[in-house]
C-alpha positions as CSV (number, residue, x, y, z in Angstrom):
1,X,0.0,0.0,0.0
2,X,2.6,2.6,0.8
3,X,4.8,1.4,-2.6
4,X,1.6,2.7,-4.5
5,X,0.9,5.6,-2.8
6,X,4.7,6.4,-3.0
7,X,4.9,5.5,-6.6
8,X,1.2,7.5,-7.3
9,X,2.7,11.0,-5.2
10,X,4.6,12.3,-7.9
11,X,1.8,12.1,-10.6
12,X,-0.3,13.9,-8.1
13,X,2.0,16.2,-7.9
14,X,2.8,16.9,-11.8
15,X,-0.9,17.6,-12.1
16,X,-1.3,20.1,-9.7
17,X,1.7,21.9,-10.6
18,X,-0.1,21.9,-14.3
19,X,-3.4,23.0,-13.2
20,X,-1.4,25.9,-10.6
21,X,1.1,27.0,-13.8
22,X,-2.0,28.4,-15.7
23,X,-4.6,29.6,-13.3
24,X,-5.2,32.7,-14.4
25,X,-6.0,34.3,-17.9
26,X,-3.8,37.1,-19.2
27,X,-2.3,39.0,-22.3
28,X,0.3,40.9,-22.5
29,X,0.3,44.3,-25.1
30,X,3.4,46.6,-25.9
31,X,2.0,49.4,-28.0
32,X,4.7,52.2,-29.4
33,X,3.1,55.5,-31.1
34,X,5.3,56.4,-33.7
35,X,4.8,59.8,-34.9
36,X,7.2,59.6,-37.7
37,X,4.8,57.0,-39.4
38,X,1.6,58.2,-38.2
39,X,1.3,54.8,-36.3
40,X,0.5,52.7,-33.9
41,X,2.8,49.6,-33.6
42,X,1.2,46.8,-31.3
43,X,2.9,43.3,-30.1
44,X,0.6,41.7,-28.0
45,X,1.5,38.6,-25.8
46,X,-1.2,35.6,-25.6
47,X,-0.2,32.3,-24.0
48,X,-1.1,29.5,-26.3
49,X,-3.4,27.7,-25.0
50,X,-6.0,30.1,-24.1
51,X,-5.2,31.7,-27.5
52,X,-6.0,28.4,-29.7
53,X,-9.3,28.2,-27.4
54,X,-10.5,31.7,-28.4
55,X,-9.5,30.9,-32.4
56,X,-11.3,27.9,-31.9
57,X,-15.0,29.5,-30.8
58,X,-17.0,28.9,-33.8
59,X,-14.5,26.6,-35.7
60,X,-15.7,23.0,-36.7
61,X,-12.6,22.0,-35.8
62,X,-10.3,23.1,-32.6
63,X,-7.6,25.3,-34.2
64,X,-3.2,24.8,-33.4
65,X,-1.3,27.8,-34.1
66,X,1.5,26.0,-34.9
67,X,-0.6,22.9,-37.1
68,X,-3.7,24.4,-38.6
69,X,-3.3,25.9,-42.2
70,X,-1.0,29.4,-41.6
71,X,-3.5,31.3,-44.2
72,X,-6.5,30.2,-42.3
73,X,-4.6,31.1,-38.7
74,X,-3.8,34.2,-40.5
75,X,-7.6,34.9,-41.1
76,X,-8.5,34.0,-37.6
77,X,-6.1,36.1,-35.6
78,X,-7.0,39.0,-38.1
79,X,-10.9,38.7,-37.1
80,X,-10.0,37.9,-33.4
81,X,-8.2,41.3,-33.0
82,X,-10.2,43.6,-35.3
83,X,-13.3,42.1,-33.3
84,X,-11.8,42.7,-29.4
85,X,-9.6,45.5,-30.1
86,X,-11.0,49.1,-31.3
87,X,-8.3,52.0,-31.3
88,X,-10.0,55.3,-32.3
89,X,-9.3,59.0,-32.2
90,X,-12.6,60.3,-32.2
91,X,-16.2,58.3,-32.0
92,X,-17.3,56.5,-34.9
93,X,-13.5,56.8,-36.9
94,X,-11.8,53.1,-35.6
95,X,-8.6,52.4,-36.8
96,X,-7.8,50.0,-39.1
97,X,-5.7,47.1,-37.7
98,X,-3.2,45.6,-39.8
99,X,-1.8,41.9,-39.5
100,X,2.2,42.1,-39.5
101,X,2.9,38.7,-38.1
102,X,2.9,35.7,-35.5
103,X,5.8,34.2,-33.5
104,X,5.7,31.3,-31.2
105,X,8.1,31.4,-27.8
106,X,7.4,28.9,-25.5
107,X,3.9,28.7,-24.4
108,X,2.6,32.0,-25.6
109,X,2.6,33.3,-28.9
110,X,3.2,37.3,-30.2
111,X,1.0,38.9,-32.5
112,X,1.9,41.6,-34.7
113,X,0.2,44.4,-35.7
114,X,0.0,48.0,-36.6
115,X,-2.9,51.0,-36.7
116,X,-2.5,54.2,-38.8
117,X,-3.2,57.2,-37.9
118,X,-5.2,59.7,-39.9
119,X,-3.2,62.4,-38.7
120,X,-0.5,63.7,-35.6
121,X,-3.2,63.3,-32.3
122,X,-2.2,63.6,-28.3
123,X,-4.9,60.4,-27.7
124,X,-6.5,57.1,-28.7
125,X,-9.5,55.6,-26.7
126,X,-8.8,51.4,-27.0
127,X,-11.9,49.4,-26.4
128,X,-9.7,45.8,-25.4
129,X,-11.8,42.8,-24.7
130,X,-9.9,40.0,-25.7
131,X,-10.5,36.9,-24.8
132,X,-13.3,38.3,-21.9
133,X,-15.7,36.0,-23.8
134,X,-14.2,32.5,-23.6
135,X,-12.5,33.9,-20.4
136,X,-14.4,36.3,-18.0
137,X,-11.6,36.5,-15.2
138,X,-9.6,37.5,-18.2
139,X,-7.3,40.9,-17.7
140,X,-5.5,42.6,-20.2
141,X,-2.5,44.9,-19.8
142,X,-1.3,47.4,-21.7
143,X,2.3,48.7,-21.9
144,X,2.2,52.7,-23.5
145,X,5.4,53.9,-24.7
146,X,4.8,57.3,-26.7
147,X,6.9,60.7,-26.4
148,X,9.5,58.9,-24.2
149,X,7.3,58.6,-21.5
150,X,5.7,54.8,-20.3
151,X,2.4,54.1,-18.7
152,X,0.8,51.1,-18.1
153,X,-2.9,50.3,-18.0
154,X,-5.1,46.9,-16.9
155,X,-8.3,46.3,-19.1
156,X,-10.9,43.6,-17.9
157,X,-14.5,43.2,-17.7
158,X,-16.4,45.9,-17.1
159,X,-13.0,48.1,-17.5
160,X,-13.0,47.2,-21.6
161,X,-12.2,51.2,-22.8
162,X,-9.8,53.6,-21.5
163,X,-8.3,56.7,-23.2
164,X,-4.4,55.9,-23.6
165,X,-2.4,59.6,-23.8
166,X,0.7,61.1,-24.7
């Protein structure tokens, strides 16, 4: 009796490490105004799990970032961001959001992207609700780095839109 429950400790143990590594829901985003481009330029950290889950809503099929077709990933992420993420400069003009590209690290993946700007402007208002679908205790941060000043901001549910100045 004591051989098994020696030999069945560790397993316990691997499984609850597992379950405690991931217990929350989180993304990271570095945004950088650029006023020599008129742009926003966006990198926005998602761990890979939770990520491949909210590509997957909808989908006859569950989607891998790193299996699945990379045209039909593409497509996804593209309609995933330009549906939870809304940077504008005044109600009613959004910013387009353009796809620049994925990379994997480790568990979480980056996502690329940029926003132009119609024109030089001290503000955006970002409506971020990522993932607050498939993931209600989900909370989003936001890095700011514009005009060589940094701020940081936390987006969740019922906090979705904030005005991000510099």
């Amino acid at each position: 009796m004591f051989r098994q429950i020696f030999l069945l400790l560790p397993v316990v143990l691997l499984l609850s490490l597992a379950a405690w590594a991931h217990a929350y829901h989180a993304s990271i985003m570095e945004l950088r105004y650029n006023p020599q481009k008129l742009q926003l330029e966006i990198a926005l950290k998602l761990f890979s799990d939770d990520f491949e889950k909210a590509l997957s809503v909808g989908q006859a099929k569950g989607i891998s970032l790193d299996k699945s077709p990379k045209e039909q990933v593409n497509t996804l992420v593209t309609q995933l961001v330009r549906r939870s993420l809304e940077f504008s400069t005044k109600p009613g003009e959004v910013l387009p959001l353009t796809l620049v590209g994925i990379q994997h690290e480790h568990d979480s993946h980056w996502v690329y992207f940029t926003a132009k700007l119609p024109r030089p402007v001290p503000e955006v208002t970002l409506r971020h609700k990522l993932m607050l679908d498939v993931f209600p205790d989900q909370m989003n941060v936001v890095n700011l780095e514009a005009n060589g000043q940094k701020q940081t901001l936390l987006f969740r549910e019922g906090q979705e839109q904030q005005q991000l100045k510099w």
